[in-house]
N, C-alpha and C positions, 0 to 999 in steps of 0.2 A: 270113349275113344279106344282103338282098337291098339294092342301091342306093334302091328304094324307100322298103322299111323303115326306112333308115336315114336320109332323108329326113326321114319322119315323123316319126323318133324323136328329131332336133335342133330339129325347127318343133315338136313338142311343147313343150320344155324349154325356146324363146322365148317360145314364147306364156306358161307359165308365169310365166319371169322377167320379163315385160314388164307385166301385169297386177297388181301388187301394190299400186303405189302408188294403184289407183282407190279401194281400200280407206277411205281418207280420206277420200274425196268427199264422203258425206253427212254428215261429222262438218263437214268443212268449209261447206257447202252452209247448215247449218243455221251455224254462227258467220259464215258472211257475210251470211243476214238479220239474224241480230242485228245485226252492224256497221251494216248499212244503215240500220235503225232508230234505231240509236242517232247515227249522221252525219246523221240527221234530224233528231233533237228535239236534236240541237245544233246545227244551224244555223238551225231556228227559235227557240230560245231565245236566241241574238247578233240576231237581228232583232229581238225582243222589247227583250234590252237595248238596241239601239242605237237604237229608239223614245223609250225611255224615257230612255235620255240626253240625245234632243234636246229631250225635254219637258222636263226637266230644268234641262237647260241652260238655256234661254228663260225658264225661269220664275224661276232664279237672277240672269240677266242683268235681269229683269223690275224684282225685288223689291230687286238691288243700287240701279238706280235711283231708285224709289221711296225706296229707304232714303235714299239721298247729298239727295233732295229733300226731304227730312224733317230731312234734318242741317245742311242752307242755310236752311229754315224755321226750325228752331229758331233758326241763328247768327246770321239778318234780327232774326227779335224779341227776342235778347237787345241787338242792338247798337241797334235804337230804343228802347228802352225805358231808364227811369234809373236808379239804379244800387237796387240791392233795399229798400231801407232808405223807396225816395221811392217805388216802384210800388204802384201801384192793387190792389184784391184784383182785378180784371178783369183788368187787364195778368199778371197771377199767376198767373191761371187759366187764361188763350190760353198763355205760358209752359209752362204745366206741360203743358194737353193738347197742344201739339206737341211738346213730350219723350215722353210719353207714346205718340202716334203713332210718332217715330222709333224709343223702347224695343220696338214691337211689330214694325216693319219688321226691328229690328236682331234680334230673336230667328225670326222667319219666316225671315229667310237666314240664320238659323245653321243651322234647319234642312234647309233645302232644301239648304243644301251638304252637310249630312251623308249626306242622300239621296243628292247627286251621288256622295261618296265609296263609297257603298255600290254603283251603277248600274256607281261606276267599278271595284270591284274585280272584279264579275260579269264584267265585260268585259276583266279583265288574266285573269282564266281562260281566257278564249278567246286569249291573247296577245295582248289589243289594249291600247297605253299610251294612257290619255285626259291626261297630262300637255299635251298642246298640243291644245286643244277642235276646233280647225280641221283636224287630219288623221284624226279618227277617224269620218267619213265615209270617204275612203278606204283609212285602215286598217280597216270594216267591209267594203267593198265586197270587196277583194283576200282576206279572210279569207272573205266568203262564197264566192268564186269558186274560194276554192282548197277548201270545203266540197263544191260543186257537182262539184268536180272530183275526190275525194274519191267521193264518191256513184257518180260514174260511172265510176268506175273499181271498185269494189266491184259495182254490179251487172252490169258487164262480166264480171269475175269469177264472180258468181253464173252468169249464162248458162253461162259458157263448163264451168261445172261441172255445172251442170245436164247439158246440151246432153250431158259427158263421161258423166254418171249414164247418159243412155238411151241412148245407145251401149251402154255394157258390160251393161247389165238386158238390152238385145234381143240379145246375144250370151253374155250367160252362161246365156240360156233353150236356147240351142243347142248350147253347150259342157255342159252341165248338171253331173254330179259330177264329168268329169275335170280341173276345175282348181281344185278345192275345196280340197284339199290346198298345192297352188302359192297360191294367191289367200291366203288365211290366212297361211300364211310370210310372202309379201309384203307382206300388208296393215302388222303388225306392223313390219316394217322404214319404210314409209312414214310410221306413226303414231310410229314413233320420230324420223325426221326433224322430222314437223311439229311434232312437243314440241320438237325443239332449236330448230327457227327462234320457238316462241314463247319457248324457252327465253333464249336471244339477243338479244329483244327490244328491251331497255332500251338494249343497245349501241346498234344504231340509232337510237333517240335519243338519244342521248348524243352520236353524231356530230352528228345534224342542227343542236341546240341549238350546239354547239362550232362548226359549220359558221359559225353566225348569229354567234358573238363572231370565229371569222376574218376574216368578210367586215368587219362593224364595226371593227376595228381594223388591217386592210388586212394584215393578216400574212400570210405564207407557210407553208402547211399544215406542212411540216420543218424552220420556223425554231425556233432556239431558245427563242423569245419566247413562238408559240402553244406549245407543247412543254412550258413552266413554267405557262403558264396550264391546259392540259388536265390536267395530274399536277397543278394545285393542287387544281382541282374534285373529279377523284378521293379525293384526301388527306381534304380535305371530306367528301364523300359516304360513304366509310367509317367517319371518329371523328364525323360526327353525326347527331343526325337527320335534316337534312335530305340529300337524293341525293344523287348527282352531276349526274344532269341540273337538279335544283333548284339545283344550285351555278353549275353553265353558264349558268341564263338568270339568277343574281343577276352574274356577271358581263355577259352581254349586258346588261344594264340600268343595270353603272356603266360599260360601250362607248357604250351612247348618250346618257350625259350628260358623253362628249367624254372621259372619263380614258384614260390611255396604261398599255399593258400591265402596266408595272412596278407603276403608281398603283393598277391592277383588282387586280394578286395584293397588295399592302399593303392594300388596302382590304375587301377579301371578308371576310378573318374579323371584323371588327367590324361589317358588316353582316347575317352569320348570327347574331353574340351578340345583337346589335340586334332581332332579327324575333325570335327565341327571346325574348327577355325581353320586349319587349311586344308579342304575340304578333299579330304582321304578317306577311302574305305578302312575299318576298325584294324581289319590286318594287318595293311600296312602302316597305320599308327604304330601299334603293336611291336610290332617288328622295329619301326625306329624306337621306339623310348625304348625297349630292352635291351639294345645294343648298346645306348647311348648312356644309358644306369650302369651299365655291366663296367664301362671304357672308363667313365668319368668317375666312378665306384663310388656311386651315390648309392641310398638307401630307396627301397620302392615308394616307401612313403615321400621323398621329394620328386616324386615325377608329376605333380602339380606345381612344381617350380619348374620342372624342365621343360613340359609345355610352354609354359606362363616364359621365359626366359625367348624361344622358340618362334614364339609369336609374337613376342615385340622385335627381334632383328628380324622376320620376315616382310611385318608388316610397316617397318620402315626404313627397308632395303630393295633394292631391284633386284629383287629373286622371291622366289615360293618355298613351300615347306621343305618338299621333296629336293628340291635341288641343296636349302642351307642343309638338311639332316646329311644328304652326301659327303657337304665338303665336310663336315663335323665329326663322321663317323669315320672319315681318311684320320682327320688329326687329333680324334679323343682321347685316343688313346698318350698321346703328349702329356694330356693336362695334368693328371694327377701326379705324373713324373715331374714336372718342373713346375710343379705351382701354380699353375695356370687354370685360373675357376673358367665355371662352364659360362657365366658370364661376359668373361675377358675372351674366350673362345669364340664365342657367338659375335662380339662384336666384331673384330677380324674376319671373320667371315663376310657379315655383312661391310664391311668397307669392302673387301674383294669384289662382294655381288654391284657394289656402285659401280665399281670402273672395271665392268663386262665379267671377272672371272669368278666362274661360280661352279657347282656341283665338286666333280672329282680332282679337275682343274684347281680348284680353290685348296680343298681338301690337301693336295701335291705340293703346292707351294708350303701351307702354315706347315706340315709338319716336315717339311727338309728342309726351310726357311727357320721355322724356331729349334730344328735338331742342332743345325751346323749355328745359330746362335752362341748358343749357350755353351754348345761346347766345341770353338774352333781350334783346327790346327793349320799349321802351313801359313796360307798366305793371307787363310781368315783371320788367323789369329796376330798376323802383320801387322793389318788394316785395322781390325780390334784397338791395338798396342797406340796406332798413330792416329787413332782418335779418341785415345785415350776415354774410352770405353771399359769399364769395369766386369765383370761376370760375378763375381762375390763380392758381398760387403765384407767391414771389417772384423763379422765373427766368424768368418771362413765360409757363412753360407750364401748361398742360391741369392741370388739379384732376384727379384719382382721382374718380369718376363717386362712389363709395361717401362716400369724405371730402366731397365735394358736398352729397349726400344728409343723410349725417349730421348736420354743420352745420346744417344745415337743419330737421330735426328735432328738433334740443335749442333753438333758437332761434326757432320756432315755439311751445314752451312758455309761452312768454311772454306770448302774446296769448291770447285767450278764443275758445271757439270759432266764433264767428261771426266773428271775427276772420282765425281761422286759415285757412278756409275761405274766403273772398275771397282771401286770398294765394295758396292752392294753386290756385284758379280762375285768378287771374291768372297765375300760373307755368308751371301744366301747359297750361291750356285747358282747356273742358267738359270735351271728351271723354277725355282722360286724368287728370283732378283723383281720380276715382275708385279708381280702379287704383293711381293711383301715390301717394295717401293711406297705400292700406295697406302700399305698400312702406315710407314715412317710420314705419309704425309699428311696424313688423319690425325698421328700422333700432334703435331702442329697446327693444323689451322683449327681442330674439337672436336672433328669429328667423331673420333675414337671414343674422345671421352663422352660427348652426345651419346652413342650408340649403347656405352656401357653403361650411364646414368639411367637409361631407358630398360636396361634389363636388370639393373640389381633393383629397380621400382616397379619391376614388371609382375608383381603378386595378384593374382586374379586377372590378369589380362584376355589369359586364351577360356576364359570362362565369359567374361565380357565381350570378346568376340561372337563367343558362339551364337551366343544368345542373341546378340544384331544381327548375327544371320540368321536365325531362325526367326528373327522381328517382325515375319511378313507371313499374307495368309500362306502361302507353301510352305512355310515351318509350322501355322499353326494347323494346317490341313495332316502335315506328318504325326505333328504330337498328338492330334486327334486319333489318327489310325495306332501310334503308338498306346495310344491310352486305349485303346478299343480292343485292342490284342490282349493288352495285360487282363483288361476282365474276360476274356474269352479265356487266358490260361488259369483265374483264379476258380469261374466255374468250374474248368474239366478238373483243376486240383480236387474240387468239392466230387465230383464224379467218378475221380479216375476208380476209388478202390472197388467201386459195383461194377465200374466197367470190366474191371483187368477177372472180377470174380467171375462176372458173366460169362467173359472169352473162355478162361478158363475154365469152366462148366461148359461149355458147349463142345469145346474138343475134347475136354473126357465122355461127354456121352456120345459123340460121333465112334470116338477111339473104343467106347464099348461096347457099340453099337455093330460095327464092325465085326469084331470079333465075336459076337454071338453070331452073326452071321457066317463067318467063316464055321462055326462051331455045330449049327444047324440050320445045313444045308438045303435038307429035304423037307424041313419046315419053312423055311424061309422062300420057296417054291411053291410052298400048299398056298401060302400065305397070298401070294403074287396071283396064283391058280383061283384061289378063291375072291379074290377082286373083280376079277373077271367074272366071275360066277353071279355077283353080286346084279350086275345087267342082265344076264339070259333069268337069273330068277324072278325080278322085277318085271325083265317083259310082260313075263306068263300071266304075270297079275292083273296085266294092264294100265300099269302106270312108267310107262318107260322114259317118259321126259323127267318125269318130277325128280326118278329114280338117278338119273343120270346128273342132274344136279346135284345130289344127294352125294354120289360118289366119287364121279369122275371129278371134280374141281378137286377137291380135297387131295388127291394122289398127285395132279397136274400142279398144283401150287405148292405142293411140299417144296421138294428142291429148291423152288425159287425162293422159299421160305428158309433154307436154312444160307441162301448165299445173304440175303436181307434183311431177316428179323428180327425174332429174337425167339429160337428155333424149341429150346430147350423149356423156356416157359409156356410158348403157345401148342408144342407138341405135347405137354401134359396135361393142355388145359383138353385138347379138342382131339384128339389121336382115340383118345381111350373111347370114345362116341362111334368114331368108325368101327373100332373094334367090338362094341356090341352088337354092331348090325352084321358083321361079318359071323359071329358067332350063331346068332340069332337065323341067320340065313344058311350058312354052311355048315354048322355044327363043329367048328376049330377053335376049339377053345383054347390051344396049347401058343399063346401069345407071347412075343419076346417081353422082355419087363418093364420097356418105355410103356407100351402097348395096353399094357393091363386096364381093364373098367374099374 
């Protein structure tokens, strides 16, 4: 066999092996416009919400105002006016129609908050928190930007795929059936890769999300700390439905409401029971229990009681999660101050939610209802006096907020209703006389105490719920794909460090690659010159088909090769083959160092 021949017959069997991975190309080509499109109408649907949040907003902040001037209106004409018994039907009737006005403000911003809440969950999909109204301008802004960026990186990609497609189309016209056989093997092995990198997928976010709880809790990527919190999420994401990455941003989400590593791994699973049973996205779980630890200045480790607590007055109350965490989060802050456990809290609420009032509404009552309680002056403290109603017991402290109550309610019996109703006016004030009415009558016929036997025996409840919800095939269809992910992140763990060595290795020899070229110019010219060469000397010979196979796929499928493959292994395996035939042909022996035989 002749030196020739033999030439041929290694630059053949590159060009084959080098050509495979183009195979994906169009399959690719075609899923990165889809991408494109779809990183379109998401990032104009964030510009959409984040419109609509500021309309929102303003018209919340609008209507809250109006409301508070509606509720000076009314408190102006109750206090000129004399006492109900000596008023005019006129003065009765300016009275009522500006309750009336404020009744209409106070239900318009119940609304419109409910919109905002709705605006605002749209926009925790895109990861933006509107908890603090003031950053979610430029938490739109940095998420459009990194959309835009996003975008162009994706049709960078398309090009440069494109760009690889018509290369190989105008060189497999000229190669024609001799790499048909090569191209197919290859392809196969290519499309096998790019199933593993989508196969892998979830990994990579799983790191990014876990990225965002490192950087929030300032850990060190190998510390023991982030290390308990990454295998918590894991642990998570395999026994429920919800992921791992779902479990990573409900931890990012109790990192940015300040809790410390140990607080985020005691706190997670009562925030997943939480969002399972009244069925909330993790965030805004999140967001309630850290507000509601912070107020009630529990420890993170009982936020499986605050769940559990949570979900027995929701689920035997006429109200949902979102509306009791409202009214709870108005009057939390009470409890700690005057005794009042989270327990005795929740039930009050839910009596409110019986008899219609609920959310912020509820919230407005318990704490200006239990403030002017416990500690009345004036005409509360009157009414207090003549129903001989106590505020301390006999070692000078704090009454029990319930023993308060009670009292109170069996001793209210006593007068007539018109009666009774001017003392609770006088006690609570307008605007909690209502509310905290039907707690004094809970207090007596059991309800109260129903409600709060059912939450101090509420331990594992909102875990029992979840889990009947999840009792059907849609929860087990979820825990399925949740389990399917976790081993998709447990291989790419097993992966990632030949991965991340690979990348690595491919852009330092791109990056030196480069610069030998910027370095030798006029070789790197020969080099290009002498490719060319490579056909008119193969003409002469008379083998111009074979020859063409031989060289031209190999030059045409590089690039594509280094957007796809794995550029740095297969350029050392087959590169140094073309470069003996160029040698051998053109006499340029002076080859960059990838290049060398």
């Amino acid at each position: 066999m002749t030196d020739r021949n033999l030439n041929i017959r290694v630059s053949l069997s590159a060009a084959n092996r080098l050509s495979g991975p183009l195979n994906a190309a169009s399959r690719a080509a075609a899923g990165l416009s889809s991408q494109i499109k779809n990183t379109h109408n998401t990032a104009r649907n964030l510009q959409s919400q984040a419109r609509t949040f500021e309309r929102v907003t303003a018209s919340v902040q609008k209507t809250s105002e109006a409301y508070e001037k509606a509720k000076k209106k009314v408190k102006e004409l109750r206090d000129q006016m004399p006492p109900l018994a000596q008023q005019t039907e006129a003065q009765r009737k300016a009275l009522q129609a500006a309750r009336t006005e404020r009744d209409r403000f106070g239900r318009t911003l119940d609304n419109e908050k409910q919109r905002l809440r709705n605006v605002s969950a749209e926009l925790y999909r895109h990861g933006i928190s509107a908890r603090n109204s003031g950053d979610v301008t430029g938490q739109v802004t940095r998420r459009t930007e990194a959309y835009n960026r996003q975008l162009a990186e994706q049709q960078r990609r398309l090009t440069a795929v494109t760009a690889a497609q018509a290369r190989y189309t105008a060189a497999r016209e000229t190669r024609g059936k001799l790499a048909t056989a090569g191209a197919a093997a290859m392809g196969a092995g290519a499309a096998s890769m790019y199933g593993m990198a989508r196969f892998i997928a979830p990994g990579r976010d799983f790191d990014a999300r876990m990225a965002n709880v490192q950087a929030l809790t300032k850990l060190e990527r190998n510390s023991p700390q982030y290390n308990m919190l990454r295998e918590q999420a894991k642990e998570l994401g395999a026994s429920t439905s919800f992921t791992a990455t779902d479990a990573a941003m409900g931890q990012k989400f109790l990192a940015t409401g300040g809790l410390t590593p140990d607080a985020i791994k005691a706190a997670l699973p009562g925030i997943l029971n939480m969002a399972l049973a009244g069925e909330l996205d993790l965030g805004e779980s999140a967001d309630i229990g850290t507000k509601m630890l912070s107020q009630f200045k529990l420890n993170p480790d009982q936020m499986g009681r605050l769940s559990d607590v949570l979900t027995a007055t929701f689920t035997g109350s006429t109200t949902n999660l979102r509306e009791l965490s409202e009214a709870m989060v108005y009057a939390g802050s009470l409890g700690p101050k005057l005794g009042i456990s989270l327990e005795s809290m929740a039930a009050m609420a839910g009596v409110m939610a019986d008899n219609g009032t609920v959310g912020s509404m509820a919230g407005t009552a318990l704490r200006a209802g239990l403030s002017r309680l416990v500690a009345p002056t004036g005409g509360a403290a009157d009414a207090m006096a003549a129903l001989g109603v106590k505020i301390k017991g006999a070692n000078g402290e704090l009454r029990s907020a319930d023993d308060i109550l009670k009292d109170m309610a069996v001793s209210l019996r006593q007068y007539d209703k018109p009666s009774q109703i001017l003392m609770q006016k006088a006690i609570f004030g307008e605007e909690a006389m209502i509310g905290m009415s039907h707690v004094l009558d809970a207090m007596l016929d059991g309800k109260y105490a129903e409600k709060k036997a059912n939450n101090d025996n509420a331990d594992g409840l909102s875990k029992q719920i979840a889990d009947t919800n999840a009792n059907n095939w849609d929860g087990d269809l979820k825990s399925l794909a949740s389990a399917w992910e976790g081993l998709r992140i447990e291989i790419k763990e097993q992966v990632d460090p030949v991965l991340r060595s690979v990348t690595q290795s491919i852009t330092g020899m791109i990056r030196r690659a480069t610069e030998w070229a910027n370095k030798n110019k006029e070789l790197t010219k020969a080099l290009a010159l002498g490719a060319a060469a490579i056909g008119i000397a193969v003409t002469a010979l008379g083998a111009l088909a074979l020859a063409a196979a031989a060289v031209i796929m190999p030059f045409a499928a590089f690039p594509a090769q280094c957007v796809y493959a794995d550029p740095w292994r297969r350029a050392g395996d087959h590169v140094p083959a073309i470069g003996a035939i160029i040698y051998r042909i053109t006499g340029i022996a002076a080859l960059p160092w990838w290049c060398q035989p």
